[in-house]
C-alpha positions in Angstrom: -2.6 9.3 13.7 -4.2 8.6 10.7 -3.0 11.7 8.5 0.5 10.6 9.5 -0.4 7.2 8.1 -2.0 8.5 5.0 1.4 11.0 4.4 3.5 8.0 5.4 1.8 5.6 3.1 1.8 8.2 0.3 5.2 8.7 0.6 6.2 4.9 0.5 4.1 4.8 -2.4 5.6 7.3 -4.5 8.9 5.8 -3.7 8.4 2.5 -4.5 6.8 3.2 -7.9 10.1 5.8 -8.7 12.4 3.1 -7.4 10.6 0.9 -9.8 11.0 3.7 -12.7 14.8 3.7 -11.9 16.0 0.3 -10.9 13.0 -2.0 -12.5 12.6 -3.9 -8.9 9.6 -5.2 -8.9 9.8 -5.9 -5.0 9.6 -2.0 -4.9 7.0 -1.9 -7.0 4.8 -4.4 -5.4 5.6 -3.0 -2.2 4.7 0.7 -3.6 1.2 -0.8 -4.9 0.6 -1.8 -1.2 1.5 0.9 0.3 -1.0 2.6 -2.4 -3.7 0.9 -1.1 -3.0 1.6 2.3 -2.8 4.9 1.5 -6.1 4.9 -0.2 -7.7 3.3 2.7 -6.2 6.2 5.3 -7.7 8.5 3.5 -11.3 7.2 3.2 -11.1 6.8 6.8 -10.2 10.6 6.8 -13.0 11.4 4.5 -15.0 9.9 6.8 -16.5 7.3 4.4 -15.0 4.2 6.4 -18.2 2.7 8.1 -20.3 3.4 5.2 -17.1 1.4 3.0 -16.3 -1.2 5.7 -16.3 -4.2 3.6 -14.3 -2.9 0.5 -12.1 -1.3 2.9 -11.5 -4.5 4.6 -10.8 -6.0 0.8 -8.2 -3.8 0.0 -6.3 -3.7 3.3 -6.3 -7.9 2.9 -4.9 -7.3 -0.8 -2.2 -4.8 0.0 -1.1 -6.9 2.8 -0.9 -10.1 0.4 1.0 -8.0 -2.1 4.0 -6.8 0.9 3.7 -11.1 1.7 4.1 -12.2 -2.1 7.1 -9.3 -2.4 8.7 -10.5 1.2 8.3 -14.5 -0.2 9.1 -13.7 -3.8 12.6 -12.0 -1.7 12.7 -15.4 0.5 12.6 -17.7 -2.5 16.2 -16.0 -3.9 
């Protein structure tokens, strides 16, 4: 489950930043760079480097998942 998370993630990522390339949305962006960092932290888990990381790993999950809500409000407030 976790490689299909880490692909996934990767994948989202690669599209947001190209959308953001293309287009200039920085909601794509933002939600790229989250997806980034959700991607990073699938594949320390798969690198088996998550206990030993817990606490940064918990710090970048919290940020990514602040980025996708400052996107998702930054979208509301329009």
């Amino acid at each position: 489950m976790t490689v299909v998370n880490f692909v996934l993630a990767a994948v989202i990522f690669i599209l947001g930043v190209s959308l953001f390339g293309r287009k200039k949305s920085s909601l794509a962006l933002y939600i790229g760079i989250a997806f980034g960092l959700f991607a990073i932290s699938h594949l320390v888990t798969l690198l088996g480097l998550a206990e030993s990381l817990a606490i940064p790993l918990i710090a970048v999950r919290m940020l990514a998942y602040l980025i996708v809500i400052f996107a998702l409000f930054t979208l509301w407030k329009k």
